[in-house]
N, C-alpha and C positions, 0 to 999 in steps of 0.2 A: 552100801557102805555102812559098818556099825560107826553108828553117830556118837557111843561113846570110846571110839578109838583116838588113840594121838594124830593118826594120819589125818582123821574127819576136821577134829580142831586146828589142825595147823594148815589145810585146804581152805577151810573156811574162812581160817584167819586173814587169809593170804588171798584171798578174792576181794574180801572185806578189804581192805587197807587199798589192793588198786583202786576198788568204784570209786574209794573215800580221796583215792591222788585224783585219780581222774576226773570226778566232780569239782575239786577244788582248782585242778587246773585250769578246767574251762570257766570255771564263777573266776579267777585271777584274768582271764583273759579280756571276759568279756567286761570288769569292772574299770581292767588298766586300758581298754579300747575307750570308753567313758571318760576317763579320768585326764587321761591326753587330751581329748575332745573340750572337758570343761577347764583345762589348762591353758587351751589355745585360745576361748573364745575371752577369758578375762583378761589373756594378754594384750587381744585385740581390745576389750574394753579398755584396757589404761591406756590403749594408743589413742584411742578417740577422745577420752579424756584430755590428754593433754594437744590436742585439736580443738577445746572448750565442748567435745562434743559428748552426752551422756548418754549409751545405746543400751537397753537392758538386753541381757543374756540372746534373745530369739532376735532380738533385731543387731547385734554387732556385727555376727557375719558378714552380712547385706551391705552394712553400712561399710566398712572394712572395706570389702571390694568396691565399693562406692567410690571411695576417697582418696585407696592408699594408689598408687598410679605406677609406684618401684620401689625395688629395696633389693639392697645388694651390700656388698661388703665394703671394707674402705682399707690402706695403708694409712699409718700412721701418718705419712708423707699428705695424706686428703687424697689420693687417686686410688679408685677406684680396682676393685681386683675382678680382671677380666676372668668372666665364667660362671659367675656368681650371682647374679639376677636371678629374680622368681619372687612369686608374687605368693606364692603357698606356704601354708604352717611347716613343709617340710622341707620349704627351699631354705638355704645357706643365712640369709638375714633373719630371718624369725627365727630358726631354729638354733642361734650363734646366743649362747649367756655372756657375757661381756665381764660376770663376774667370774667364769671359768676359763674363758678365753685368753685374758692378759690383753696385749694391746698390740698385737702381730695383725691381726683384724677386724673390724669395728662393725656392726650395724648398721645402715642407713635405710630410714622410711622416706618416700617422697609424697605427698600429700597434694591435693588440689583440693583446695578449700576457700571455694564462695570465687573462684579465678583465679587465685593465688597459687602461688608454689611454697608449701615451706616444707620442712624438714625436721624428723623424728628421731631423737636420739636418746637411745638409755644409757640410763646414771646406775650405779650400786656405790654403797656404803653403809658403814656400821652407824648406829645409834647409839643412846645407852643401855639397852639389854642384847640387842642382837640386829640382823642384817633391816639398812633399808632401802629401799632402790627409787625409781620414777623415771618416766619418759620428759622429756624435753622438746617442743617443736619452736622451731628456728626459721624466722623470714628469710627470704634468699639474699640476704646481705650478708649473711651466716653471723650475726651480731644481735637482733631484737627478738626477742621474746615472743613468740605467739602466744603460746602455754605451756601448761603444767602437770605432771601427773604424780604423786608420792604414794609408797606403800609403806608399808613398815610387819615387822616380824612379832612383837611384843612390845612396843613400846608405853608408856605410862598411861592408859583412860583419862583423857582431862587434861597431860599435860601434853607429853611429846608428841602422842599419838594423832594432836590435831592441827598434824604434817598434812594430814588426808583431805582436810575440811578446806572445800573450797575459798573461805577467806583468809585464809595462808597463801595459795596454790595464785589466787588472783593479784595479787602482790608482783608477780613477777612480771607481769605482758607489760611489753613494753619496754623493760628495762634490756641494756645492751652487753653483751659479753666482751666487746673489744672494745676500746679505747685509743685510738694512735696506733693505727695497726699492730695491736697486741692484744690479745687474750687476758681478759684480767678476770673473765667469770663476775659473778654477781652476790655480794658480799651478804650472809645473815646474822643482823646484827641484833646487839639489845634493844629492846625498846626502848626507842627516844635517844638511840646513840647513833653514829652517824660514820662515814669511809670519807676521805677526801679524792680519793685517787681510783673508785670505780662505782659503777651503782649499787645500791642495799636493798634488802627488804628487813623488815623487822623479825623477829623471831621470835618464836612461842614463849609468853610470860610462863617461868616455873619448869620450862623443858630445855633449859642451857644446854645440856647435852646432847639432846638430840639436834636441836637447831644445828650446835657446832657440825653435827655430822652432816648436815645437809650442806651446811657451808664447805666442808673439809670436799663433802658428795661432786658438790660443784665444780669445785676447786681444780683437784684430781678427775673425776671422771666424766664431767664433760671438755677439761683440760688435752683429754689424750685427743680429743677429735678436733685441737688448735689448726692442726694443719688444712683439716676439711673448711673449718668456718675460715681461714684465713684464705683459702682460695673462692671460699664463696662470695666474700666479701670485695677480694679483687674482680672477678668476674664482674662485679655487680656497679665496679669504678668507683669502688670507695678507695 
């Protein structure tokens, strides 16, 4: 074939352009089979976190299946949506965003840690630039605090952003979400200011706004899972 014909160049063009899809589709493939992979394992990292547990990247897996014991969905109601169990990245509870879901069904991690039972629940909320989320782990009275776990999207270096930093995070164990059989969540306040009517923790000097959101966080989105804590807590003959 003369190479400098029209047919030659637009043959060629036209081979060239598949290799160049097809190379790029399998580099997309095998980047976004990764990418899921390193999504999965830092989820499981914040869950361990908020376990008080710290597992780097090659040891969360291990650890994960170590500890986590179930996870399944929930109603709003606190029971449980039968068929929903699984224990894998691609079963129903891991793979459910809470901030895309709305509140028709809920996440629950079930933990044994050190003999104990508690319970894992994720929070989402806005900051002051953009989204912030964290894991929750709850004693089987569905009311005290085990732990903690916060992320944030962009928030302020120095100020809001040390939601992350374990002397925030440690603030909460111990304190209770119910009060008189009710849901009052765990208030964040200014430093050196004070709630009459539920427990606090202080909040970041200079990140008002972000604090507010982790309080608003609380408020609202460990809120929607009143029903579960509030049956966990009867169960428990509180």
């Amino acid at each position: 074939m003369n190479r400098d014909s029209s047919l030659y160049t637009i043959l060629y063009a036209s081979v060239m352009v598949i290799l160049v899809a097809v190379g790029l589709s399998f580099t997309h493939q095998v980047l976004s089979d990764r990418q899921i992979a390193n999504e999965n394992i830092d989820k499981m990292q914040q869950i361990l976190r908020s376990l008080r547990i710290n597992a780097s990247p090659k040891e969360a897996e291990a650890k994960y299946a170590e500890l986590i014991k179930d996870a399944y969905l929930i109603k709003v109601d606190g029971t449980k949506v039968q068929g929903s169990e699984g224990l894998l990245p691609t079963d129903a509870a891991f793979r459910t965003d809470i901030a895309k879901s709305g509140e028709d069904e809920l996440p629950v991690f079930v933990a044994n840690v050190e003999g104990k039972v508690v319970y894992v629940i994720p929070m989402t909320g806005k900051g002051l630039w953009g989204g912030i989320w964290g894991y929750m782990s709850v004693s089987d009275n569905g009311s005290t605090v085990y732990g903690t776990d916060f992320g944030h999207d962009s928030e302020t270096p120095g100020l809001g952003a040390e939601i992350v930093y374990q002397s925030f995070r440690n603030q909460f164990e111990g304190k209770d979400l119910l009060k008189n059989n009710d849901f009052k969540s765990i208030a964040v306040v200014k430093p050196g200011h004070s709630v009459a009517d539920r427990d606090y923790v202080d909040g970041i000097s200079g990140g008002t706004i972000t604090s507010k959101g982790v309080n608003d966080m609380l408020l609202e989105s460990v809120g929607k899972y009143k029903g579960f804590l509030l049956k966990l807590n009867a169960d428990a003959g509180n």
